[in-house]
C-alpha positions in Angstrom: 31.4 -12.9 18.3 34.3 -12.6 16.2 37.5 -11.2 16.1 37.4 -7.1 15.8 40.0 -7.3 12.9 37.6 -10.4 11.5 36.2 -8.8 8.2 32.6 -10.4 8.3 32.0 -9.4 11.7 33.4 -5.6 10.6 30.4 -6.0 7.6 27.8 -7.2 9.6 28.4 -4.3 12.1 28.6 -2.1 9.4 25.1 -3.1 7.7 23.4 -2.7 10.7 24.8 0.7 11.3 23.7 1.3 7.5 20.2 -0.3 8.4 19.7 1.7 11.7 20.1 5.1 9.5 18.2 3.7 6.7 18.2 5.5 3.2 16.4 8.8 4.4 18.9 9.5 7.1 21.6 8.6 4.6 20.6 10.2 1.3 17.9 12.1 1.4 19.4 15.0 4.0 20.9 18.2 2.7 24.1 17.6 4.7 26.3 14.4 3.7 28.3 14.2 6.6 26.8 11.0 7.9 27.5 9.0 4.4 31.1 11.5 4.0 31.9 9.4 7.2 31.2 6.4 6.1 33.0 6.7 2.9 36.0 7.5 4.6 36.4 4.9 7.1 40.0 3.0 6.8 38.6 0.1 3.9 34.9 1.4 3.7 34.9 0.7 0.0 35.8 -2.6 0.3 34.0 -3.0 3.0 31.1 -1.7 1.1 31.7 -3.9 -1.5 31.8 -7.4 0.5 28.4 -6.2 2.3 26.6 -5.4 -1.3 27.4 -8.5 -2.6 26.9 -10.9 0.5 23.6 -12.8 -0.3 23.7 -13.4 3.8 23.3 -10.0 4.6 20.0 -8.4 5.8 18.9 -6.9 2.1 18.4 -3.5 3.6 22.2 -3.7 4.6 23.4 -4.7 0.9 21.1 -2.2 -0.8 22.5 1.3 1.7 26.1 -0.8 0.7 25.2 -0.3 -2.8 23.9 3.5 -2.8 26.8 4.3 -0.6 29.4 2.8 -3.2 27.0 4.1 -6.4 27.0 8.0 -4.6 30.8 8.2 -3.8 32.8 5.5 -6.7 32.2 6.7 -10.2 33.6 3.4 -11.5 31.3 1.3 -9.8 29.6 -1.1 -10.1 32.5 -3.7 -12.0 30.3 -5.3 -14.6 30.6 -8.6 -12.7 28.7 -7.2 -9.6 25.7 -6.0 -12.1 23.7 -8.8 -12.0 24.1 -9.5 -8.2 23.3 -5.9 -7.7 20.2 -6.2 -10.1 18.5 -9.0 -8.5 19.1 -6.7 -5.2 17.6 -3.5 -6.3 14.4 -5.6 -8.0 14.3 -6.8 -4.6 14.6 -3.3 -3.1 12.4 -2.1 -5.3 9.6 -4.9 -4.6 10.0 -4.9 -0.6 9.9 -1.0 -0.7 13.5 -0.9 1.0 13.4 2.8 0.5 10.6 3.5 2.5 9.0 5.8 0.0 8.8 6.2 -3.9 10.5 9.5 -4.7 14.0 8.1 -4.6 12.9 5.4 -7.8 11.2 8.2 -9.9 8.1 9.0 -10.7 7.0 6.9 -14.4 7.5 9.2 -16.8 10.8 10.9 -15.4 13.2 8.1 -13.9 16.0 10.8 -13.4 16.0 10.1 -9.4 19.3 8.8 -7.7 17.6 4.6 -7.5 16.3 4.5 -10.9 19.4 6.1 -12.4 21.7 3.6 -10.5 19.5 0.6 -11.8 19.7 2.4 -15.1 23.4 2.0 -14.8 23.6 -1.7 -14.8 22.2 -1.7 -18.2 20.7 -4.7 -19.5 21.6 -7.5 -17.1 18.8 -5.4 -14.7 16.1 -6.9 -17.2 15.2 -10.0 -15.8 15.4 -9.4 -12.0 12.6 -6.7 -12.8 10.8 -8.5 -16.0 9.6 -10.6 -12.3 8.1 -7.3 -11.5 5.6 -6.9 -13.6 2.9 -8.7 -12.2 3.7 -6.9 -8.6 0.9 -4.8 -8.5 1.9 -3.4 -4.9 0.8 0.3 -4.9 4.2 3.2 -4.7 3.4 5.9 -1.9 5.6 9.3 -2.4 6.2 11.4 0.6 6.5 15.1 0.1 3.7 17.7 -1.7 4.4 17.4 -5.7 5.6 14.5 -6.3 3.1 12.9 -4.0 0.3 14.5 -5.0 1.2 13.4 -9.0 2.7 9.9 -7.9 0.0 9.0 -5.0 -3.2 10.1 -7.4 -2.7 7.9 -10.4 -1.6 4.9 -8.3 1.8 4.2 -9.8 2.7 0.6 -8.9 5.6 -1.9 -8.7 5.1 -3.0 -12.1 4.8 0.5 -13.7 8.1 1.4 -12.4 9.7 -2.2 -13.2 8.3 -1.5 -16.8 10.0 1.5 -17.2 12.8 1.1 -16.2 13.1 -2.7 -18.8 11.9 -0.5 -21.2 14.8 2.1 -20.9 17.3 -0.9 -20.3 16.4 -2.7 -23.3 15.9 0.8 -24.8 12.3 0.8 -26.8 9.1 4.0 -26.4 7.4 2.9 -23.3 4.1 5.0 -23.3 3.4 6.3 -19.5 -0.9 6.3 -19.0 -2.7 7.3 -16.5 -5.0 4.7 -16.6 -4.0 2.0 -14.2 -5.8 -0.6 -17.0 -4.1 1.1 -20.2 -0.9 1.3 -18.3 -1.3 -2.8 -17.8 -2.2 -2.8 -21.8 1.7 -1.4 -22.1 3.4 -3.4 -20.0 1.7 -6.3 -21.6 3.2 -5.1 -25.2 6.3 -4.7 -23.3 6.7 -8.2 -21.8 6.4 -9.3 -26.0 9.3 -7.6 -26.6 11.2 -9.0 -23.8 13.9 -11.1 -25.3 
């Protein structure tokens, strides 16, 4: 085991304390006082930083790194970390790192806290989801509205992928309800990729 002042041994002890609260006990609480404590740790952000970014870490670790630093630094992420951090949250997004759907958005309204981080990377998000859209692994939402809308017209990895290229890249993406007219779209999408 390494040293206790040994900064890789500090971030693999900090991603699995960020793995053993995973994102609901972290984010999706009414009280912030478990991620307030986090943040203000002696070097948390950098701390942060080092685990979001360290393609040896667990990905669960590097992804609660990332929504830690996206929900308290209103500077980050530093434009060289966005494709990194793309190829992480298509990765998130395709292992279902969340646990549930609500915190990507429902298709149609991608104003939830994942989907508007991966919405902030811009562009350079395109291709580590343009791999999603053959992922037809079905998106459960917990809770009573949004799973009842979400869970009845079998929203899908690709469906969400889509959208959120299509708002990166900035064209109309029609949302169907029709998982077959809603693979018509992301068809017409995937000519427009560049």
């Amino acid at each position: 085991m390494g040293r206790p002042d040994d900064p890789e041994e500090s971030d693999r002890v900090l991603g699995q304390e960020l793995s053993g609260l995973g994102y609901p006990d972290l984010f999706l609480r009414l009280d912030e006082t478990t991620v307030d404590q986090i943040w203000r740790r002696p070097g948390a952000p950098e701390a942060l930083r080092r685990l979001a970014l360290a393609s040896n870490a667990p990905p669960l670790s590097r992804f609660l790194a990332a929504e830690v630093l996206f929900t308290r630094d209103p500077v980050y992420p530093a434009p060289a970390e966005r494709a990194a951090l793309a190829r992480l949250y298509g990765e998130a997004l395709r292992g279902n790192l969340v646990g549930m759907a609500n915190p990507w958005g429902l298709p149609g309204d991608l104003d939830a806290p994942v989907a508007r981080h991966v919405r902030a990377l811009g562009d350079v998000a395109v291709p580590a989801f343009a791999a999603l859209l053959d992922d037809g692994t079905p998106l459960r939402y917990g809770g009573s509205k949004e799973a009842t809308y979400g869970n009845s017209y079998d929203y899908r990895v690709k469906d969400e992928a889509a959208e959120l290229i299509a708002e990166s890249i900035g064209v109309p993406y029609q949302i169907h309800l029709d998982p077959r007219d809603r693979d018509a779209e992301i068809e017409r999408l995937r000519q427009r990729l560049p």
